[in-house]
N, C-alpha and C positions, 0 to 999 in steps of 0.2 A: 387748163386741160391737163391730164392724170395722163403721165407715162404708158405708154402701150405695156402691159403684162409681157415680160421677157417667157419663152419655154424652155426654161433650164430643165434637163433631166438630171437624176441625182446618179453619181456615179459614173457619169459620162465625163469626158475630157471635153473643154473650152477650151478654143484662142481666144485670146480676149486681149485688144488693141485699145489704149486711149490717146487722143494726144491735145497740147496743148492749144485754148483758145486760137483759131485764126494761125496755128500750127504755128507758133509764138513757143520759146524756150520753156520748159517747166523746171529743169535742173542748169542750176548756173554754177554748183558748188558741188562738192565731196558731202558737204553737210548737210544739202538737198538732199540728195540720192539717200544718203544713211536714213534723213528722217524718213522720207518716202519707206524706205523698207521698213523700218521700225512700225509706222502704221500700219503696213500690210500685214505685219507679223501675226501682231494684237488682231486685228481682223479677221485674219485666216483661222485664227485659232476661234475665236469669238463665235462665228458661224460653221465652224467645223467646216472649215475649203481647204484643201491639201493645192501647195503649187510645187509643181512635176518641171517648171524652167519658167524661166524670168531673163529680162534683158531689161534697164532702164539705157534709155537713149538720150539726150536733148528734149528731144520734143515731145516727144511719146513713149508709150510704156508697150511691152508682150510680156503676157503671160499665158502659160497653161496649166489652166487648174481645172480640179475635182471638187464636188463636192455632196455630201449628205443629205442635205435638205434643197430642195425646187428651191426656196428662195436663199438659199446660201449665199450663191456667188454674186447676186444682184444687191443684198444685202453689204459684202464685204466690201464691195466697189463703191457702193455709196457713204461708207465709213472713212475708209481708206483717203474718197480723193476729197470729200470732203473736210475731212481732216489736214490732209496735205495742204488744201487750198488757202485754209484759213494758216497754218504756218507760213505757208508761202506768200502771202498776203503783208504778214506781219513783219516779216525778214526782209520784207521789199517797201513797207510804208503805204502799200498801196491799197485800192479795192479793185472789186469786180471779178467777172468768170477768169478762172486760172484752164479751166479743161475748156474744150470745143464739144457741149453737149455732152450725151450717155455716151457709156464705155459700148464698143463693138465686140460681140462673139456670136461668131456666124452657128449654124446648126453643128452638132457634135464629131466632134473630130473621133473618127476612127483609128484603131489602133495600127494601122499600117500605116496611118500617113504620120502618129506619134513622134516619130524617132525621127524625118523629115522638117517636123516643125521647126523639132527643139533644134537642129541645125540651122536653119534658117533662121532662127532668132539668134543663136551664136554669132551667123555671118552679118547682121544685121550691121554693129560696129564695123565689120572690114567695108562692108558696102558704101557706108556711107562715111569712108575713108578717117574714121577716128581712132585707128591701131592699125597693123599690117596683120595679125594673126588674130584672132578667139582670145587665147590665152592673154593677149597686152590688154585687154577689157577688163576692170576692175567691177563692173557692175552688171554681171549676169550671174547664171546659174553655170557658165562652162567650165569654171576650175572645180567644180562640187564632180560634176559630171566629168570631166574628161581628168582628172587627178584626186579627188577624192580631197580638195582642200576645204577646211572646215566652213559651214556654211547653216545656218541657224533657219533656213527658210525652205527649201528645197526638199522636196521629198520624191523619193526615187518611185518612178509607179514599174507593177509588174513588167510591160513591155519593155523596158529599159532593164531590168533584173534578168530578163531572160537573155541578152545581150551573153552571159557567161553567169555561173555561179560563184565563177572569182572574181572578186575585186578588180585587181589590177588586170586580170583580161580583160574586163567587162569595160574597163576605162579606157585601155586600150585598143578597143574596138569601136568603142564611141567615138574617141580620135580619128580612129582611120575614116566611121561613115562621115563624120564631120568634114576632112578634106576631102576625100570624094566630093562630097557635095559643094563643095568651094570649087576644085577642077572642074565640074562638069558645068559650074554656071548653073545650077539648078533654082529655083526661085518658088516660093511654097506657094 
C-alpha cells in the first residue's frame, strides 16, 4: 500500500518530529549526529528546504523547515533518513528499520507560534536532563540562534530577523524568549 500524499504547502513553516524504530537510540556517537547533519545538508539543498532550527536528540530528531516545492520536504526526509539508515546500519553490522515509520509534521505552523518552537526544541535537551542549559548542547541550532556561532545548516527565517535588525540584539533577545520559556514551564 502507497503512503498517504502528505499536504505540504510551499513556503509554510513545518515541525517535523522523527524518531527511532520502537523509540530505540538513533545517535550513539558525535559521528552519528555529524553524519546525520551532513545528509540533511545535501538534502535541504537538493530539494530547495531552508531549516529555520534543528535539535538532534538520542532518539528523535525536530526540525523546522521551509520549503519551495509541495514535495520538498517529504522528498528531503526520505533522503536524509534513508540515507542515515543505511550508514547507521553499516556502523552498527546490523539490518532492519532504524526510524519508527514516516517522519510527523502536523499542519503548518504559524508565524506566532515560530519563535515558541524553536524554544521548545532548544529546551528539549534540558528536558530530557542531557545539559542544564541550551547553550551545553552541541547538536542544535541554539548557538547559531542565541550567539551567532558558525553553523552551515540553519537559516534565519524573517520572524526571527524581526526579533531586532542587530545582530547581537536580536541574539540577545532570543536568549531572553528562550529562558522565559524555560521559567514558565511552557511546552509547545
Amino acid at each position: 500500500m502507497a503512503d498517504r500524499k502528505r499536504n505540504i504547502e510551499e513556503h509554510k513553516l513545518y515541525h517535523i518530529t522523527h524518531r527511532g524504530d520502537a523509540h530505540r537510540p538513533i545517535f550513539f556517537t558525535d559521528e552519528h549526529r555529524s553524519q546525520y547533519l551532513t545528509y540533511l545538508r545535501g538534502a535541504a539543498v537538493r530539494y530547495e528546504c531552508r531549516i529555520h532550527g534543528w535539535v538532534l536528540m538520542d532518539n528523535h530528531i525536530h526540525l523546522v523547515g521551509s520549503t519551495n516545492h509541495s514535495e520538498g520536504i517529504s522528498r528531503m526526509m526520505r533522503l536524509v533518513q534513508g540515507s542515515y539508515g543505511r550508514f547507521f546500519n553499516r556502523s552498527h553490522h546490523s539490518e532492519g528499520k532504524v526510524w519508527g515509520g514516516r517522519f510527523f509534521s502536523g499542519p503548518p505552523l504559524d508565524e506566532a507560534h515560530f519563535l515558541s518552537c524553536l524554544a521548545y526544541m532548544d529546551l528539549n535537551p534540558v528536558r530530557a536532563r542531557l545539559c542544564h542549559k541550551p547553550d551545553e548542547w552541541n547538536w542544535s541550532s541554539h548557538r547559531f540562534l542565541a550567539y551567532g556561532e558558525p553553523d552551515n545548516l540553519t537559516e534565519e527565517h524573517p520572524v526571527y530577523l524581526d526579533l531586532s535588525s542587530v545582530s547581537a540584539r536580536r541574539r540577545s533577545l532570543y536568549r531572553k524568549f528562550v529562558e522565559e520559556t524555560r521559567q514558565k514551564g511552557l511546552d509547545f
